[in-house]
C-alpha positions as CSV (number, residue, x, y, z in Angstrom):
1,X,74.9,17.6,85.2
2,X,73.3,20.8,85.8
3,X,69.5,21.9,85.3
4,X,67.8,24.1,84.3
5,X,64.5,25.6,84.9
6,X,63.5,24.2,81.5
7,X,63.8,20.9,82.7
8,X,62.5,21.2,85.9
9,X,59.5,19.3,86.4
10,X,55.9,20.8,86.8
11,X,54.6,21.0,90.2
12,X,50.8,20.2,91.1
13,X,50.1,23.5,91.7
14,X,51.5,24.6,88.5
15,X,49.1,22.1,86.4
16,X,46.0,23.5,88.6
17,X,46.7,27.4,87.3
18,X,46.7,26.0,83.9
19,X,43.3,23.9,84.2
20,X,41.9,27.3,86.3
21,X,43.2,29.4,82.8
22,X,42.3,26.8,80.6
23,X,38.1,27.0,82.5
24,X,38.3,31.1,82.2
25,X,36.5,32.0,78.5
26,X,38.7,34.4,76.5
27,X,41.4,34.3,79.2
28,X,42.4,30.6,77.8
29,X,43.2,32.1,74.6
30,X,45.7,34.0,75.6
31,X,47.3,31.8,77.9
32,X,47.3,29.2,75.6
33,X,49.4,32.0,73.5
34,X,51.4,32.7,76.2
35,X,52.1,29.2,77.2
36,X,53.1,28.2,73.6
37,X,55.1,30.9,73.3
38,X,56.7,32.6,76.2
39,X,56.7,30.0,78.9
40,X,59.7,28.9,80.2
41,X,58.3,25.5,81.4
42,X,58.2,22.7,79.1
43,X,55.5,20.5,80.0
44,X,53.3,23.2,79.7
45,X,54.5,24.8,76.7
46,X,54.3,21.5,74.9
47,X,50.5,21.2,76.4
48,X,50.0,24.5,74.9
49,X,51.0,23.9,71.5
50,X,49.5,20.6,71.6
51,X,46.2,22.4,72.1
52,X,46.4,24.7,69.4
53,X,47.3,21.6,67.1
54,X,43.7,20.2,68.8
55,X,42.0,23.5,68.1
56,X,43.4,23.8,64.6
57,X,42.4,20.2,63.3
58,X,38.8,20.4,65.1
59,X,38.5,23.9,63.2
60,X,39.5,22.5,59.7
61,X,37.1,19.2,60.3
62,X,34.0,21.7,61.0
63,X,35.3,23.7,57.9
64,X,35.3,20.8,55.8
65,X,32.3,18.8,57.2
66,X,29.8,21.4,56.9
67,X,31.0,21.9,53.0
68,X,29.9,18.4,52.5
């Protein structure tokens, strides 16, 4: 059974650039796009997209509360 670099598993150091991204203003937008998107890992592009779904239903629930 070969793997590939998809299924390779995330190293320490590779979780610690994320958090380092994810503390940067601005900067954690975009790698949050990159990381959903273009990333080949897929820990972290699952992380990614998971965040976005975070962001987006945090987003609607202030919509919709302050309508109330």
């Amino acid at each position: 059974m070969s793997y590939s670099s998809y299924d390779a598993d995330t190293s320490v150091l590779d979780w610690i650039i994320v958090f380092v991204f994810m503390a940067i203003p601005i900067v954690n937008i975009i790698y949050l796009a990159y990381g959903a998107f273009a990333s080949s890992n897929g820990s972290i592009k699952n992380y990614c997209r998971a965040s976005w779904i975070v962001i987006a239903a945090v987003a609607l629930f202030a919509i919709f509360a302050k309508g109330i």
